[in-house]
C-alpha positions in Angstrom: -25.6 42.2 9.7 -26.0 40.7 13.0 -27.4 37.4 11.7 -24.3 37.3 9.3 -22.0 38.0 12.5 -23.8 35.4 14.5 -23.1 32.6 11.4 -20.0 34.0 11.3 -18.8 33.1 14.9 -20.4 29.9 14.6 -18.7 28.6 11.8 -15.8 29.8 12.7 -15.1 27.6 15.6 -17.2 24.3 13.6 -14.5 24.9 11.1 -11.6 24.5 13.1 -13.0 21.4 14.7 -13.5 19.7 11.3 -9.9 21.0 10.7 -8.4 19.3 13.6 -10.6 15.8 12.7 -8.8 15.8 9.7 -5.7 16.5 10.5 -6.0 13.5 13.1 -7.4 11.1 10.7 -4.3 12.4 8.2 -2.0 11.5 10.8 -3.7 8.4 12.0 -3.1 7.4 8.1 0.4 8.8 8.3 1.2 6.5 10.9 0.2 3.3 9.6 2.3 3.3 6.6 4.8 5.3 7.9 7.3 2.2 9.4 6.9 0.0 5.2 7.5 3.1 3.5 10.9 3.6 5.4 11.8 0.4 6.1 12.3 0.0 2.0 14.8 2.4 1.9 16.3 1.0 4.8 17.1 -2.1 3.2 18.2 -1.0 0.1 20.4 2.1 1.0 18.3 4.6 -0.6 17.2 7.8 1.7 14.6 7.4 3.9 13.6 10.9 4.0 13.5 11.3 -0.1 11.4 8.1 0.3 9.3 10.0 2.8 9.1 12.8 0.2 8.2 10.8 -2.7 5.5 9.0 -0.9 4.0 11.9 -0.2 4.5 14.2 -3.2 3.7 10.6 -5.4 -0.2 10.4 -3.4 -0.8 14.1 -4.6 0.5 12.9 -8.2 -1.8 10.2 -7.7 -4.9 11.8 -6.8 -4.4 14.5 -9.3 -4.5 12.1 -12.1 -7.6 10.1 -10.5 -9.4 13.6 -10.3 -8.7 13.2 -6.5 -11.6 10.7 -6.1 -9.6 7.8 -4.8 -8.6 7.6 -1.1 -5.1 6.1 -1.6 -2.0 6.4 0.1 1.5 5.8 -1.9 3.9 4.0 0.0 7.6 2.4 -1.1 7.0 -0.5 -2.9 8.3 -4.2 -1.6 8.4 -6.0 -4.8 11.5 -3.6 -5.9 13.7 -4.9 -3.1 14.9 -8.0 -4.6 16.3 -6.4 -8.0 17.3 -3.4 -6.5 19.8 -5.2 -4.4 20.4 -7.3 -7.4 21.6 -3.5 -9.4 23.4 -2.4 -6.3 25.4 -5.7 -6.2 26.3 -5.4 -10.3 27.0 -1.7 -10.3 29.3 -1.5 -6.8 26.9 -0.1 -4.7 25.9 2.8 -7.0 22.2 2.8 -6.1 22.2 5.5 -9.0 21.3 2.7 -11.6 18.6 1.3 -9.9 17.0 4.9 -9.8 17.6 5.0 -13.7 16.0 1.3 -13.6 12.9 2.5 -11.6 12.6 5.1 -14.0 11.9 3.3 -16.8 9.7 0.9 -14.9 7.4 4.4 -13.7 6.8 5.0 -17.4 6.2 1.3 -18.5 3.4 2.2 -16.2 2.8 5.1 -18.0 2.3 3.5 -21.6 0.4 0.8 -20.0 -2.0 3.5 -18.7 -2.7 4.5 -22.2 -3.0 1.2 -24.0 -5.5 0.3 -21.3 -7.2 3.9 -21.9 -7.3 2.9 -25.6 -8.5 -0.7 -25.5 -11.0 0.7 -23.1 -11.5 -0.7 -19.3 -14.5 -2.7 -19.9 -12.6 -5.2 -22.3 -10.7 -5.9 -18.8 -12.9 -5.9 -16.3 -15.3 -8.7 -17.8 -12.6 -11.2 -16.7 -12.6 -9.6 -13.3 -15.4 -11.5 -12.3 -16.1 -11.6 -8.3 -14.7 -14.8 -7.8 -11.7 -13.8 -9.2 -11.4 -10.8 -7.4 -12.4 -11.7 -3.8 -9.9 -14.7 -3.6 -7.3 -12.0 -4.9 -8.3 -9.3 -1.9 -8.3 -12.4 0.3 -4.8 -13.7 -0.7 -3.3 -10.0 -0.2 -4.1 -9.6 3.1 -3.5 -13.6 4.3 0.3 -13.0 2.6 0.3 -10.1 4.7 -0.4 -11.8 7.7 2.8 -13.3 8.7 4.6 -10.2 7.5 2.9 -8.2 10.8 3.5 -11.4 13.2 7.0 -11.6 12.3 7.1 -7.3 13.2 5.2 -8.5 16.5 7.4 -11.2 17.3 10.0 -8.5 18.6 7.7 -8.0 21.4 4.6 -9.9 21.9 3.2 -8.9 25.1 3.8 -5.0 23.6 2.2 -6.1 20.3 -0.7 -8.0 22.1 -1.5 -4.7 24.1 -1.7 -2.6 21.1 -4.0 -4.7 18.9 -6.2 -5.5 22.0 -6.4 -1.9 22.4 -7.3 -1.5 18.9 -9.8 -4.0 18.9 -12.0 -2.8 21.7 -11.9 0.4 20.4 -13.1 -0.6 17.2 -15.9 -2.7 18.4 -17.0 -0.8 21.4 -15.8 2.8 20.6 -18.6 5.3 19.5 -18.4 8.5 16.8 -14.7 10.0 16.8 -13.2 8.1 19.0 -13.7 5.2 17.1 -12.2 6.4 14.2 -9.0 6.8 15.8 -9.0 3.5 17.1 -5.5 2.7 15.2 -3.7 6.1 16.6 -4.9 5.3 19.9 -4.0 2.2 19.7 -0.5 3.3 18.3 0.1 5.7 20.9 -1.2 3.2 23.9 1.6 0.3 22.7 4.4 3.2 22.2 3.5 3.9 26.3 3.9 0.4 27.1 7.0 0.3 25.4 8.7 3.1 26.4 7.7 2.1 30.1 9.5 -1.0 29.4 12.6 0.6 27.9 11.9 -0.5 24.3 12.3 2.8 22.7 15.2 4.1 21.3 15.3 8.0 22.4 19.0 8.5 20.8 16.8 8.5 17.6 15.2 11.7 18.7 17.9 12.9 20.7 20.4 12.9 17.8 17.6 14.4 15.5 18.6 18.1 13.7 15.3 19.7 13.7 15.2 20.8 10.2 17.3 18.8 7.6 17.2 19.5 3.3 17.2 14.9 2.2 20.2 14.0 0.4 18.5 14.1 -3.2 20.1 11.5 -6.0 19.8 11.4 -9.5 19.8 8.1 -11.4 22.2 7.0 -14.0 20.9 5.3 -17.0 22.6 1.6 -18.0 20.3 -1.4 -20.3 21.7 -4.2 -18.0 20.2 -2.3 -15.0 17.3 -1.5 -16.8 16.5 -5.0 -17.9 17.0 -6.3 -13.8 14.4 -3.5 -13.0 11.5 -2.9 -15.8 9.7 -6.4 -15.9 9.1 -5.8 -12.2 6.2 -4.1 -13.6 4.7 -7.4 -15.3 5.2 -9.0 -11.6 3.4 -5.5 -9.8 0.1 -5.0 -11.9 -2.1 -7.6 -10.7 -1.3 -6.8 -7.6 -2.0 -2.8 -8.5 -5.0 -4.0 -10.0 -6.2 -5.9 -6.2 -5.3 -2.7 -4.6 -7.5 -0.1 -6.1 -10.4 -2.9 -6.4 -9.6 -3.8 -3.1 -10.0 -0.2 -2.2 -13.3 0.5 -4.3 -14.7 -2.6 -2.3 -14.6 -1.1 0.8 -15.4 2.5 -0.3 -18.3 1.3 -1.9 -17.3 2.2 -5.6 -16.0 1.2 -8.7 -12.4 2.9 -9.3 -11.7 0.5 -11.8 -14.1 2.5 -14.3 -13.9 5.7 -12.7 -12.1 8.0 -12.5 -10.7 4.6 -14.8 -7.7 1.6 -14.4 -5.8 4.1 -16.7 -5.6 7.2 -14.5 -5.0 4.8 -11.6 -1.8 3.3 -13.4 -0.9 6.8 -14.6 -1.1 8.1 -11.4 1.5 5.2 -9.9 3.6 5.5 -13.1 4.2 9.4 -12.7 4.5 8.8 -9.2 7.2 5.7 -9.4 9.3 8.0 -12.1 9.2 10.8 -9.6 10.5 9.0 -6.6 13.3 7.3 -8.9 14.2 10.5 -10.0 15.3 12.3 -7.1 16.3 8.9 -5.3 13.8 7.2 -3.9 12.4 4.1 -4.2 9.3 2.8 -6.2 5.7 3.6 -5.1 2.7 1.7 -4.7 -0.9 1.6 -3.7 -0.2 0.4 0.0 -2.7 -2.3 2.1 -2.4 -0.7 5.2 -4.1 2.3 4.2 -6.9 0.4 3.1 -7.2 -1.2 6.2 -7.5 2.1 7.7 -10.2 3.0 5.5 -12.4 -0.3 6.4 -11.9 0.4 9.9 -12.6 4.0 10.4 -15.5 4.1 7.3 -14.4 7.5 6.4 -13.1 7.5 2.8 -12.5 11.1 2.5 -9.9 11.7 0.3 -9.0 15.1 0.9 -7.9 13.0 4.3 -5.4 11.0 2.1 -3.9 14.5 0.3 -3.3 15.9 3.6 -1.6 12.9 5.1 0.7 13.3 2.1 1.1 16.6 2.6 2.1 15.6 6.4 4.7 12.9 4.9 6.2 16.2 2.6 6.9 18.5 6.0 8.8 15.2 8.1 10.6 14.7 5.2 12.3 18.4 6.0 11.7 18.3 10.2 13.7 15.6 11.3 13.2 15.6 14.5 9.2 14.5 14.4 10.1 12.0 11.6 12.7 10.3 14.1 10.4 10.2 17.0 7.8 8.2 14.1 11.3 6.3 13.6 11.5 5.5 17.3 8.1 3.5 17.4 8.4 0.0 18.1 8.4 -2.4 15.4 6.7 -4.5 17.2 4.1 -1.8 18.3 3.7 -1.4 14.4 3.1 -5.4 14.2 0.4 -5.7 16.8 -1.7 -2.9 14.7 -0.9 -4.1 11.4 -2.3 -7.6 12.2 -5.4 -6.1 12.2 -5.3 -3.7 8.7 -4.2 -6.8 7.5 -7.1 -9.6 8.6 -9.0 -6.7 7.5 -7.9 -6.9 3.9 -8.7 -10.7 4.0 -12.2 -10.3 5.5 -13.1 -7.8 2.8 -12.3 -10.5 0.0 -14.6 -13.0 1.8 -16.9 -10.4 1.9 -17.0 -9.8 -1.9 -17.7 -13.5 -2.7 -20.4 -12.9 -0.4 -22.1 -10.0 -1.2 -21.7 -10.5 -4.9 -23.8 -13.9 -3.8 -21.1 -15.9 -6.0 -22.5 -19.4 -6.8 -20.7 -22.3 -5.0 -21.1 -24.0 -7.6 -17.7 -26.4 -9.4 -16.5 -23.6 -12.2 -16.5 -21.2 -9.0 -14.9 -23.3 -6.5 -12.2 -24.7 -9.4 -10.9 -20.7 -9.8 -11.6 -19.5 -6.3 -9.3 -22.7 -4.9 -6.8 -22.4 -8.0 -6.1 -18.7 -6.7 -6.0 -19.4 -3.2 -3.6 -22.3 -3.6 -1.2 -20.5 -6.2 -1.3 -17.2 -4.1 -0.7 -18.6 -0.9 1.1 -22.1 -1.1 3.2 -21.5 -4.3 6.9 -21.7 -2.2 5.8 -24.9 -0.7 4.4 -26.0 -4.1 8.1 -25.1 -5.3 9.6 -26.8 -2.6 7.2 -30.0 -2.4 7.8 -30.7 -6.2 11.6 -29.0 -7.3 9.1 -26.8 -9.9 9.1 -23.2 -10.4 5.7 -22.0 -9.8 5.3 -18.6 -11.2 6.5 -17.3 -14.9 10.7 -16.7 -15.0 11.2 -13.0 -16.3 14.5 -13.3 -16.6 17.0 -14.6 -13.8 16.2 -12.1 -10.8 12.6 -11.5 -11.7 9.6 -13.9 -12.0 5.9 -13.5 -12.0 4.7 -15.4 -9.2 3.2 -15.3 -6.0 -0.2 -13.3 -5.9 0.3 -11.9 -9.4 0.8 -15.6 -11.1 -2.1 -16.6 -9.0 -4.2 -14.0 -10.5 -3.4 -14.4 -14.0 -3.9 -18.5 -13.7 -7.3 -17.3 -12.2 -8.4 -15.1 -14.7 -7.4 -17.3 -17.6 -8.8 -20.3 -15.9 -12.1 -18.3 -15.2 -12.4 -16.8 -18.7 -11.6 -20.9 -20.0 -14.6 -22.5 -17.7 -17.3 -19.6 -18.5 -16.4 -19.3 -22.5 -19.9 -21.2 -23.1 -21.6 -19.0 -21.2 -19.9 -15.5 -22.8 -20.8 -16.8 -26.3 
């Protein structure tokens, strides 16, 4: 009995401690997609506490249909904006019919998961060859490059302190301590910043502690729905570079399991969710994969209790306005470096997977690298479209054109070889 007392009280207190390290890392995640998952909302008019809630009642949808194996975050996704604003334009600002668009587009998702479940995942993934896939990782963190300079632009001395600060805790940081080199980071530019009377504390100050979101529900109309759905075409590829990009730097496949179907289930039931009680459409987000290749713990139990986090600010106002009152340009400094860290891990794919340089290689490797990063000043440069019209709002272009020129173009050049 005493031995069992004695494990007992040692335990105890070890158990608490690896309590609190989660709950850290949780928060450390929290806070690095917190700022894209509200700004959304924030620039289409839908709630950004519902979008709070969906994000994080979407990532336990998620995880429950990858058999909580993948460490992913949902966030609100950007690709949405333009066609939601379209919807609110056409139906007077009744934001209703883009929910019943997003809908629709959530279980698109849905019987895409299945067809893909049915055709099987391998038929797929033999034209995901490595240099496809590493100039894809490469191209979604280098678009998301300027996207954190122009946040950092507000304040570059502020943004310069806080990704210094994250830098040299990453490289000369140690155990724990470098884990949270992103929340310490975080919480050294919000210091600056507030010393230099950059923070809005009316934000906080006119808080309510508590407050129930204002929920929505959508209204169903074709014309809306046909603006919305082929969104969906535009957002798989770059689904598809998240959850690879993700199972690059865990060190796994997610692609064939827990399986490219449950992954697309997961952000189809999630998407429909959101939409239905008025929020906007979910994704896999990059900054949480950042996160993951910085602090190389890919728990994700970490992940489900950062959404359960997301879930409680949605209802306490107060905490969720002083994450409000951070700094955009706090949020640009650190997310220049989740998002060079996306683009190193593509390089590092091409490299590890020792992809010949060889003409074929460099032929699909530059084709996707051009396309996904140059195709506006392509457009510009010769009056051409580059990307595939959906119909008059929507296109395929961009990263996902890119990808499906490079897959084509890579299943074209290596057909001799296949047979």
């Amino acid at each position: 009995m005493t031995e069992n007392v004695i494990k007992g009280s040692v335990s105890t207190p070890v158990s608490i401690m690896a309590g609190a390290k989660k709950s850290v890392l949780a928060l450390q995640h929290l806070i690095a997609m917190f700022g894209a998952t509200v700004l959304v909302p924030m620039i289409t008019g839908l709630n950004p506490s519902i979008a709070l809630l969906s994000a994080g009642i979407g990532t336990l949808i998620f995880h429950t249909c990858t058999k909580g194996k993948v460490p992913v975050f949902l966030g609100s996704s950007f690709a949405f904006i333009p066609v939601i604003l379209t919807v609110k334009e056409l139906y007077n600002g009744d934001l209703a019919y883009a929910q019943g668009g997003i809908v629709v587009a959530g279980l698109i998702y849905v019987l895409m998961s299945f067809l893909i479940k049915s055709i099987g995942v391998e038929r797929i993934q033999k034209y995901l060859a490595p240099q496809v896939i590493g100039p894809m990782i490469i191209v979604i963190g280098l678009n998301l490059v300027p996207v954190a300079y122009g946040m950092a632009t507000g304040n570059l001395m502020v943004a310069g302190i806080t990704l210094g600060v994250a830098l040299a805790i990453n490289f000369l940081g140690k155990g724990f301590v470098k884990q949270l080199s992103i929340l310490l980071a975080v919480m050294t530019g919000y210091a600056v910043a507030f010393s230099m009377g950059l923070v809005d504390t009316s934000i906080v100050g006119n808080a309510n502690l508590v407050a129930v979101p204002n929920f929505t529900f959508p209204k169903f109309d074709m014309g809306a729905i046909a603006i919305i759905a082929p969104v969906i075409l535009a957002v798989f590829m770059e689904h598809l570079g998240d959850i690879t990009t993700n199972g690059q730097v865990v060190g796994k496949d997610f692609i064939k399991e827990p399986g490219l179907n449950r992954t697309l289930l997961g952000d189809g039931l999630a998407t429909t969710f959101a939409a239905l009680i008025g929020g906007p459409a979910n994704t896999t987000y990059g900054e949480n994969t950042g996160v993951l290749a910085i602090t190389k713990n890919y728990d994700p139990s970490i992940l489900r209790l950062a959404a359960m986090f997301a879930v409680v600010l949605a209802f306490v106002a107060k905490i969720g306005a002083v994450l409000s009152s951070i700094p955009v340009s706090v949020m640009g400094g650190i997310s220049l470096m989740l998002f060079s860290m996306i683009a190193l891990i593509g390089v590092k794919t091409i490299k590890n997977n020792e992809v010949k340089m060889n003409a074929k290689n460099l032929v699909v490797m530059g084709t996707i690298l051009v396309l996904g990063l140059f195709s506006t000043q392509l457009s510009a440069m010769t009056g051409l479209t580059i990307g595939i019209p959906i119909n008059e709002t929507v296109s395929i272009s961009g990263l996902s054109f890119a990808a499906l020129v490079g897959i084509i173009l890579n299943a074209v050049l290596n057909i001799r070889k296949e047979a």
